[in-house]
C-alpha positions in Angstrom: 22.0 5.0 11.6 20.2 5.5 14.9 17.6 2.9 15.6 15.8 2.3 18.6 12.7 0.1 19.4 9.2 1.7 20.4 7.9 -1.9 21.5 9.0 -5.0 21.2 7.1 -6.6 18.4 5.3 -9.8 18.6 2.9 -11.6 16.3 -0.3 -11.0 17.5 -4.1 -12.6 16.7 -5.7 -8.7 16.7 -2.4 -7.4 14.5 -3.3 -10.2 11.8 -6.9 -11.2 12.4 -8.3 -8.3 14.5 -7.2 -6.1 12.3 -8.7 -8.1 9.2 -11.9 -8.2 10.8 -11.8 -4.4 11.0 -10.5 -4.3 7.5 -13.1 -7.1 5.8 -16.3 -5.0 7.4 -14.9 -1.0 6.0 -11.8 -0.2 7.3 -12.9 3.5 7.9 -10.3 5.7 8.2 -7.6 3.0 7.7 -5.2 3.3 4.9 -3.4 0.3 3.1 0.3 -0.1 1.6 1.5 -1.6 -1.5 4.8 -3.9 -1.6 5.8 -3.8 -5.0 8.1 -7.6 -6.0 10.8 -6.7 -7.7 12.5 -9.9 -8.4 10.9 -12.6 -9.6 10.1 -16.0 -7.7 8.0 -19.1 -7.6 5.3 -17.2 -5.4 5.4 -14.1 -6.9 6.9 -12.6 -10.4 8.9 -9.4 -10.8 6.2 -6.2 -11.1 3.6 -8.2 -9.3 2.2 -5.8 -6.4 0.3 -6.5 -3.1 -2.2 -5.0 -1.0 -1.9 -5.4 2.6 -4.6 -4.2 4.8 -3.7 -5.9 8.0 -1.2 -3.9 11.0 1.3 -7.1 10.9 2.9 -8.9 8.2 5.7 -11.2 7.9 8.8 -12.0 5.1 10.3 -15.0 4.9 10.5 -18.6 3.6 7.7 -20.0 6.1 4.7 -21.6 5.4 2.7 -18.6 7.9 4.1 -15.9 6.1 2.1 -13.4 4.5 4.7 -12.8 2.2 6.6 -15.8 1.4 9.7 -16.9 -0.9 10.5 -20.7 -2.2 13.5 -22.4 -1.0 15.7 -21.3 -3.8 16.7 -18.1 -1.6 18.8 -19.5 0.6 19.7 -16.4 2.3 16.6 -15.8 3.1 15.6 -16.9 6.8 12.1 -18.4 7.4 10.8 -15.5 9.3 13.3 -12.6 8.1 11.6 -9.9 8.5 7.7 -7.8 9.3 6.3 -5.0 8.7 4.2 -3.7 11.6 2.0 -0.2 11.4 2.3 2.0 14.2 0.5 5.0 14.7 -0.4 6.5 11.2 2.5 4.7 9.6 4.7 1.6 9.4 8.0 0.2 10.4 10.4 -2.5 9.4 11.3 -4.9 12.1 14.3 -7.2 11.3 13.5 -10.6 12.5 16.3 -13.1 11.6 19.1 -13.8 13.4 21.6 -14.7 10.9 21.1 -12.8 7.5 20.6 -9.1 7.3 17.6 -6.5 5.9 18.2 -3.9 3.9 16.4 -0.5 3.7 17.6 1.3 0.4 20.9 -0.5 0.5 21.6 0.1 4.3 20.9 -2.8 7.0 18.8 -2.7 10.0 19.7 -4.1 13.1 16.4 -3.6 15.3 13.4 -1.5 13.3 13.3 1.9 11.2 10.5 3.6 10.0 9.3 3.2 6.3 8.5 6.0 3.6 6.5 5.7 0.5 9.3 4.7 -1.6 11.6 3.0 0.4 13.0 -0.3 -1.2 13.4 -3.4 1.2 15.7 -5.9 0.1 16.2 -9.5 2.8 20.0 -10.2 2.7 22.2 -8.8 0.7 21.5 -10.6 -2.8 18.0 -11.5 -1.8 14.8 -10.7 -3.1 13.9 -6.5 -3.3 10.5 -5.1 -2.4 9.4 -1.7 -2.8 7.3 -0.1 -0.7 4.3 2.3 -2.1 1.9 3.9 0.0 -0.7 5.3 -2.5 -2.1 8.9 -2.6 -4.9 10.7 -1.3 -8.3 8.9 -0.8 -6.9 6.2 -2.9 -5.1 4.5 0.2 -8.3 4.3 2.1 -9.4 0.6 2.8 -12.9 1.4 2.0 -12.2 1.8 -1.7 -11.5 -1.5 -2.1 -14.3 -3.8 -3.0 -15.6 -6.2 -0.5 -14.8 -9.1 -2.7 -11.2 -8.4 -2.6 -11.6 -7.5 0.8 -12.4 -10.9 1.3 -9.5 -12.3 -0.4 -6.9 -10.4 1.3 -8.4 -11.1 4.5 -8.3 -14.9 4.3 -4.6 -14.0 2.9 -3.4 -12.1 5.5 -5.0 -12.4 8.2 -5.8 -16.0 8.3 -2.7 -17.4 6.5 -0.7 -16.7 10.3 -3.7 -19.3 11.8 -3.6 -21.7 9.3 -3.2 -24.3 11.6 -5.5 -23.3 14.4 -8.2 -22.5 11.6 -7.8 -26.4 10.1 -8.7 -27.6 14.0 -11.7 -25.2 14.2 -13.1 -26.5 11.1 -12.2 -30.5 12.4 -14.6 -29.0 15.9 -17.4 -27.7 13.7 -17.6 -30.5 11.7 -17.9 -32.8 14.6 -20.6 -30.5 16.3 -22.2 -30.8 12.6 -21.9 -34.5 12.7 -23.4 -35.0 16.9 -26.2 -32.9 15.8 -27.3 -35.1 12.6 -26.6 -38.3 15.0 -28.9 -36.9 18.0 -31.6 -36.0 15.1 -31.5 -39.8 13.8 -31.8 -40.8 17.6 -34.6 -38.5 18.4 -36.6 -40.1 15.2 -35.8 -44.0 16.2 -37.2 -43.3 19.5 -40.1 -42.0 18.1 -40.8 -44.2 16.0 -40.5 -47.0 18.9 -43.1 -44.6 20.7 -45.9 -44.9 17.7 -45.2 -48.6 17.3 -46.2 -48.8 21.3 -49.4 -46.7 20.9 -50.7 -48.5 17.9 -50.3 -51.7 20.1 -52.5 -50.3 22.6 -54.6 -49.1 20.6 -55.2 -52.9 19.2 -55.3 -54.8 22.0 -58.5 -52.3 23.2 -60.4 -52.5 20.4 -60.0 -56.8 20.5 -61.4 -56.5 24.0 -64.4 -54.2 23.0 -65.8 -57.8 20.9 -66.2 -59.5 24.4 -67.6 -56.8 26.9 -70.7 -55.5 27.9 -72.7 -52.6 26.6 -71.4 -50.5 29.4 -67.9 -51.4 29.3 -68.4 -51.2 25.5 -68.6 -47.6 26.0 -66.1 -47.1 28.5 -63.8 -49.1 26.6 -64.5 -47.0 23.9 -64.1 -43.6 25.7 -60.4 -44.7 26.2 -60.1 -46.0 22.7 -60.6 -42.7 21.8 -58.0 -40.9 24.4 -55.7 -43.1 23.2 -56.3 -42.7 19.8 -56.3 -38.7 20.4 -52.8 -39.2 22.4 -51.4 -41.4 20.1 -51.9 -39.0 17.2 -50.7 -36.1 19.1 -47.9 -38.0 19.7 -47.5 -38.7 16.3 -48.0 -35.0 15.4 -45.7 -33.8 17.9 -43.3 -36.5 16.3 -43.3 -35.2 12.7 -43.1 -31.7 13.8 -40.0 -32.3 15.9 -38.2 -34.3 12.4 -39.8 -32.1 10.3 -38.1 -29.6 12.2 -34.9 -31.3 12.2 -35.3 -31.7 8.8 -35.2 -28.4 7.9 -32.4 -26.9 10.3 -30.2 -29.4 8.6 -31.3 -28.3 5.0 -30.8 -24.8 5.9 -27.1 -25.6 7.1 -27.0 -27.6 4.1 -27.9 -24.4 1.9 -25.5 -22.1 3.8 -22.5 -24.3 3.7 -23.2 -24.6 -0.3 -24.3 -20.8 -0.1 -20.5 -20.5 1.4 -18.6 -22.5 -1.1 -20.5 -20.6 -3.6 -19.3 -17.5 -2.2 -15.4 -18.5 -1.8 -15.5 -19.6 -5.9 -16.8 -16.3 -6.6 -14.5 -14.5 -4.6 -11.6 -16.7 -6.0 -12.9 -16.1 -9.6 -13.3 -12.4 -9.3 -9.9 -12.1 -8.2 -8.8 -14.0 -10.9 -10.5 -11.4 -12.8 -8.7 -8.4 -10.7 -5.9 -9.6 -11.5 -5.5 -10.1 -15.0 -7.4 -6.7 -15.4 -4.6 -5.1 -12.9 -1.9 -6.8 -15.7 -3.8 -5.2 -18.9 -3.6 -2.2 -17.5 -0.5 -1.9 -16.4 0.6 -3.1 -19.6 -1.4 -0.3 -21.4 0.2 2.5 -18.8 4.0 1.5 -19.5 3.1 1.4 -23.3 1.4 4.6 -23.1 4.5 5.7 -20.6 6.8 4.9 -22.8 4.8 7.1 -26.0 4.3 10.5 -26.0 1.5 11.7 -24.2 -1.5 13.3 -26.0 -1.2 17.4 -26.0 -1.3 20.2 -28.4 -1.0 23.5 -28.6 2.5 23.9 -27.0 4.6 25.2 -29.9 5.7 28.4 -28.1 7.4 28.3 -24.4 4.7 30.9 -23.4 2.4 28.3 -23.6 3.7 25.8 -21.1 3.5 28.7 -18.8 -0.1 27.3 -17.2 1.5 24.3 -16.2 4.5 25.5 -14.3 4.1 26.6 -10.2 5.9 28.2 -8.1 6.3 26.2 -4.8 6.4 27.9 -1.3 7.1 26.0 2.0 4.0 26.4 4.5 5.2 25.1 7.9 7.4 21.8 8.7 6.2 19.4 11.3 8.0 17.3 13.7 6.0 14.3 15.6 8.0 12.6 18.2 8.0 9.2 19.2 5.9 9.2 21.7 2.9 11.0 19.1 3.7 14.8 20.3 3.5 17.4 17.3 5.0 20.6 16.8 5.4 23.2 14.4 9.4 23.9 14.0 10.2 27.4 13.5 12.3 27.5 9.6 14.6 30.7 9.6 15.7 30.1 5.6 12.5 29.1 4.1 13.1 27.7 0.8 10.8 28.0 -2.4 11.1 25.8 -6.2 9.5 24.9 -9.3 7.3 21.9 -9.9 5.5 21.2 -13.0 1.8 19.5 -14.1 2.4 16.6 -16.7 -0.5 15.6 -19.0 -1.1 12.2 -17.4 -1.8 14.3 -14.5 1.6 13.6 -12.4 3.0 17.3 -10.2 6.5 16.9 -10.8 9.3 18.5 -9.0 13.2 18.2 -7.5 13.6 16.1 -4.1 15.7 18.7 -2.7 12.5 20.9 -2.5 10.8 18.4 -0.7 12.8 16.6 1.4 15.6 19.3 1.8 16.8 18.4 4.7 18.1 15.3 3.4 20.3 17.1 0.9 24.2 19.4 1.6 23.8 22.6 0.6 27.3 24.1 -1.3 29.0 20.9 -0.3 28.1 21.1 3.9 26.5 19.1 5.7 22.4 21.0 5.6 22.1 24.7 7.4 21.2 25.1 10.9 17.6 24.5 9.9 18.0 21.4 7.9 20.4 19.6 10.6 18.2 18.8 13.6 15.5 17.6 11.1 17.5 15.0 9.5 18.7 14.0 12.9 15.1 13.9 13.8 13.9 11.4 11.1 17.3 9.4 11.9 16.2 8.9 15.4 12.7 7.4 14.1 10.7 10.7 14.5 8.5 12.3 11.9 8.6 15.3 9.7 6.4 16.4 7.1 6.8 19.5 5.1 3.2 21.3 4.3 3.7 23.4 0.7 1.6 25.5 -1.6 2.1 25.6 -5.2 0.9 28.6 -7.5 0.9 29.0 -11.1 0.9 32.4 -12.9 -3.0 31.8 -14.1 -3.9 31.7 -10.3 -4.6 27.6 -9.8 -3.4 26.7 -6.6 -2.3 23.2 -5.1 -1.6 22.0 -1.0 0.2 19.1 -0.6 3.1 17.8 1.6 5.9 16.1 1.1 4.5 12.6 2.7 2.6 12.5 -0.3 5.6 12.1 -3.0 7.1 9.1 -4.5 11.0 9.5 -4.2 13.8 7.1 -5.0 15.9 6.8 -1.8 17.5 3.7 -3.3 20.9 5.9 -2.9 20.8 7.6 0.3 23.7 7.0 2.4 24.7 7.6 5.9 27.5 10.0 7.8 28.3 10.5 11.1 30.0 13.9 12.2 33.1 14.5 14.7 34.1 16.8 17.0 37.2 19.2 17.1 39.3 16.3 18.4 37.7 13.7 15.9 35.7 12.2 18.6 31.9 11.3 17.8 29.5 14.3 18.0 26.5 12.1 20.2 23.0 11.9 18.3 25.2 13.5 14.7 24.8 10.5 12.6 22.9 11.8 9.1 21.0 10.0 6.2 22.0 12.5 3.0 20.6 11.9 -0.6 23.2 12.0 -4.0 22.8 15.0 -5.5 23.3 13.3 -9.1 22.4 9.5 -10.7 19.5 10.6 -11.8 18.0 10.6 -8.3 16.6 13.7 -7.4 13.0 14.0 -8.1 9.5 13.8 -6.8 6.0 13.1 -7.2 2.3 13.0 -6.8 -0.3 12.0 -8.9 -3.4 14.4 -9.2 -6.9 14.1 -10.6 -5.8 17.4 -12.9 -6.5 16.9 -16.7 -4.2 18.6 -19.4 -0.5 19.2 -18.7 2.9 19.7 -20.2 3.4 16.7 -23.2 6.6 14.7 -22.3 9.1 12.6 -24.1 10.6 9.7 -21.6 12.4 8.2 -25.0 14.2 11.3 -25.9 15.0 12.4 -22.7 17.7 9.4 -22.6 19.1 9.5 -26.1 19.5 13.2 -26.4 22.1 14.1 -29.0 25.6 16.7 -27.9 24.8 19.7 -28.8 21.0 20.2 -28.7 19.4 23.5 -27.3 17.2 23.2 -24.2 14.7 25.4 -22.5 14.0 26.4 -19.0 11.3 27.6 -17.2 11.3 28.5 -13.7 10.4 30.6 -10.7 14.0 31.9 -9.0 13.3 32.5 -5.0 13.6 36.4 -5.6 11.2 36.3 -8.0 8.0 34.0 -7.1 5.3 34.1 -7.8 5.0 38.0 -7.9 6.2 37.7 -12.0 3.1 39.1 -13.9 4.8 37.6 -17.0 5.1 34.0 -15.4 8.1 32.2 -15.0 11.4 33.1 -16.0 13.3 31.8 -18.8 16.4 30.3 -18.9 18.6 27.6 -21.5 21.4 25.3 -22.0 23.1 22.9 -24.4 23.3 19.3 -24.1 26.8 18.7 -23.5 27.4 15.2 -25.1 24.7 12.4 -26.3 23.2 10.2 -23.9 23.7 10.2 -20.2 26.2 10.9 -17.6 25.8 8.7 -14.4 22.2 9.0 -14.8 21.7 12.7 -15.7 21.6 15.0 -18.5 25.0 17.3 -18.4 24.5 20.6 -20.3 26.9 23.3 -20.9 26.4 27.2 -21.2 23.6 26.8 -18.7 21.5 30.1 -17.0 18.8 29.7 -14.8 18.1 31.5 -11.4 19.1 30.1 -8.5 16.0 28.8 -6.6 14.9 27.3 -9.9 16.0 23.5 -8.8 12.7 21.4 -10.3 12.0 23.8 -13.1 11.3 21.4 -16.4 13.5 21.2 -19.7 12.3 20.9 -22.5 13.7 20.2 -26.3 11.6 21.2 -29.1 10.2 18.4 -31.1 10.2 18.0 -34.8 6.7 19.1 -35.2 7.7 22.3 -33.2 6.4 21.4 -29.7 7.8 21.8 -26.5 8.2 18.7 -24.7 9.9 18.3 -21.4 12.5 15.7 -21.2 14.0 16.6 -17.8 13.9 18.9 -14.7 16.5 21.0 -13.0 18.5 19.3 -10.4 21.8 21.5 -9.7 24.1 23.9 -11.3 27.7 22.2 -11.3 31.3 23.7 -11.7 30.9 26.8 -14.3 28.2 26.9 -16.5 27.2 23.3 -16.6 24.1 22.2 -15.6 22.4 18.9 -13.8 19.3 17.7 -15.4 17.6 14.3 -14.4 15.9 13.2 -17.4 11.7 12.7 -17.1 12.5 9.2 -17.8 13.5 8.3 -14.2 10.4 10.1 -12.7 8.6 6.6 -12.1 
């Protein structure tokens, strides 16, 4: 496994609160990630998921970290691991110096780049975490409500701060309490001030009952400048507490406006939450049911839901953010397939080929310098467009689908005299265990009906269907997709997959579904075509491990 650092990484105040900030007022343009738990613990319980909107967060057993596990993993170091974005994606940085990370099974010394899918597991029997990134306009920041917003933020962002934000609070508290103490000062001495001019104004008017006529009058002319002064005085007193009065009340009302705000927030999420938990509850029930469609009691009727897939371009970005447009000699072409709850489901090896051997080598001279590419932290993205025989057209890439890379493992190849070839270490995906799929969710309605129950408990000996588009033949078939059969070889599965015997099917039809006709008649699919094995047996991963 190649791995080399872009930048040393360092918690930083604009990674964690900066980038909150940005987040808490709309986040244009800014996508989020999901880290799925997948063991349970006393701060967070298997299947729980998190949103993380800030660029830096850290794993470990401390206090500061964003995401944080109880004592009770003792492998697990206090600051074990973070996950930092750079440029349009993320990276996993391994942080601890004396227990390992793991990235699908494989540790990481320094940092490798993450892929929607990717599991993350700190030390070897530690906690896992998966990593989702969803799709589309769904992973844009601004599609979260504010109020959530909110709660992440203090989460995230502040949780790093803690500390700091406990002695900011202690300073604006005593800038709170000066200001009431200079108010209550201000009105003493003011009241002094009164008490003086009513004095004054006493000791004249007793000396008014003794003088003349004339001094009567003059006496009385400054009676009433002192009188006038004194109650401007007085006015000019009451304005300034009246004044005070009221800035306090106001800061009175926002603080309580504030703690208002923060129960709401905390309440609401309490809301989100147990909302997020029915419904996820209702989608594995209704995951683990047959979906709702009719109709399909002839294979000529799935046919509007199957698409030929065509490779558009690849793309390679290099570390350093340079894109270019590599030049594919063997273009390669599949089937995918439109479920009814709206998921486009097809083989991995269509969309991540150059992860994959092809007739037991190690890739074609296409596929090679790609893999070494993405080994050596770089980026490639495959751009495809999917047609089906009625004309509907899909563009996606391949960044877009959710793959299981749980299995991947690593090779390095040799020269003539054994030595190491430099740069030749490759990342290559099992071409069985129920591994090689891929998907996207759509916003399509109406699909193929599925049966993830049946799929796993097929009986030996029951007839399958196949529907596909072979390479030769695209999408140029007026008659749609070809058909093609097999036989379940025995009951149940076989390291993950379905085996069948007496299989035919093109070649180029890898990510065509299967499907086993129900007891009502229907065609439902309960796999998709991986491989063809030795003879006529057949690979089929079973629709059951598409999750």
């Amino acid at each position: 496994m190649v791995q080399r650092q872009t930048e040393p990484y360092r918690r930083s105040f604009s990674g964690s609160v900066g980038a909150g900030m940005g987040a808490l007022m709309g986040g244009a343009h800014k996508q989020f990630y999901v880290l799925e738990h997948r063991m349970s613990s006393k701060y967070h319980r298997a299947g729980e998921t998190q949103k993380i909107i800030v660029d830096q967060i850290e794993m470990g057993r401390d206090p500061r970290c964003q995401v944080r596990f109880d004592d009770s993993f003792t492998s697990v170091s206090r600051r074990h691991a973070a996950i930092v974005r750079d440029g349009a994606g993320w990276k996993l940085v391994h942080l601890s110096k004396v227990n390992t990370t793991l990235l699908n099974g494989r540790p990481v010394t320094d940092e490798w780049y993450l892929q929607n899918g990717d599991e993350i597991q700190l030390s070897s029997n530690g906690p896992r975490i998966g990593f989702i990134v969803p799709q589309g306009d769904r992973s844009m920041i601004k599609n979260i409500n504010f109020t959530e917003r909110f709660s992440l933020f203090r989460q995230q962002a502040l949780k790093p701060y803690k500390q700091m934000m406990v002695w900011m609070s202690v300073v604006f508290l005593l800038v709170i309490g000066g200001f009431i103490g200079w108010s209550v000062l201000n009105q003493q001495q003011n009241q002094k001030t009164n008490e003086m001019l009513a004095g004054s104004i006493a000791s004249v008017s007793a000396r008014q009952d003794s003088a003349g006529i004339e001094a009567q009058k003059q006496l009385a002319a400054v009676s009433n400048q002192a009188q006038t002064a004194a109650q401007a005085a007085i006015q000019a007193s009451q304005a300034s507490q009246a004044s005070t009065s009221q800035g306090i009340n106001q800061l009175r009302s926002e603080l309580v406006d504030l703690k208002s705000d923060l129960k709401s927030a905390r309440e609401e999420k309490t809301e989100s939450e147990s909302a997020k938990q029915t419904v996820s509850a209702g989608e594995q029930a209704a995951a683990s049911a047959v979906p709702v469609a009719t109709g399909m009691t002839s294979y000529e009727s799935c046919f509007p839901y199957i698409y030929y897939i065509q490779l558009d371009k690849v793309e390679r970005t290099n570390k350093k953010g340079k894109t270019e447009v590599i030049n594919i000699i063997n273009r390669w072409a599949g089937t995918g397939f439109l479920l009814s709850d709206g998921r486009f489901v097809t083989s991995r090896r269509i969309i991540e080929r150059w992860y994959f051997q092809v007739n037991g080598n190690l890739m074609d001279e296409d596929m090679r310098p790609l893999n070494k590419a993405v080994c050596n932290l770089e980026r490639v993205v495959a751009y495809f467009t999917a047609y089906s025989s009625t004309g509907d057209a899909l563009a996606f890439t391949s960044d877009q689908f959710t793959c299981d890379r749980s299995a991947d493992t690593y090779t390095v190849l040799r020269g003539p005299l054994g030595g190491l070839v430099k740069g030749a270490r490759l990342r290559i995906a099992p071409s069985n265990g129920g591994k090689d799929w891929a998907y996207f969710q759509t916003a399509k309605k109406g699909g193929l009906k599925f049966d993830t129950s049946k799929s796993t408990s097929l009986g030996r000996g029951i007839p399958l269907t196949i529907l596909g588009f072979p390479a030769e033949v695209g999408i140029n078939s007026a008659s749609g997709p070809v058909y093609g059969s097999g036989v379940t070889a025995h009951s149940g599965l076989d390291r993950g997959d379905i085996m069948t015997t007496n299989t035919s099917f093109e070649i180029g039809g890898s990510g065509a579904p299967v499907f086993a006709v129900s007891e009502t008649g229907e065609y439902e699919v309960v796999g998709l075509i991986s491989s063809m094995a030795e003879g006529l047996r057949g690979v089929v991963v079973p629709i059951a491990a598409v999750r």
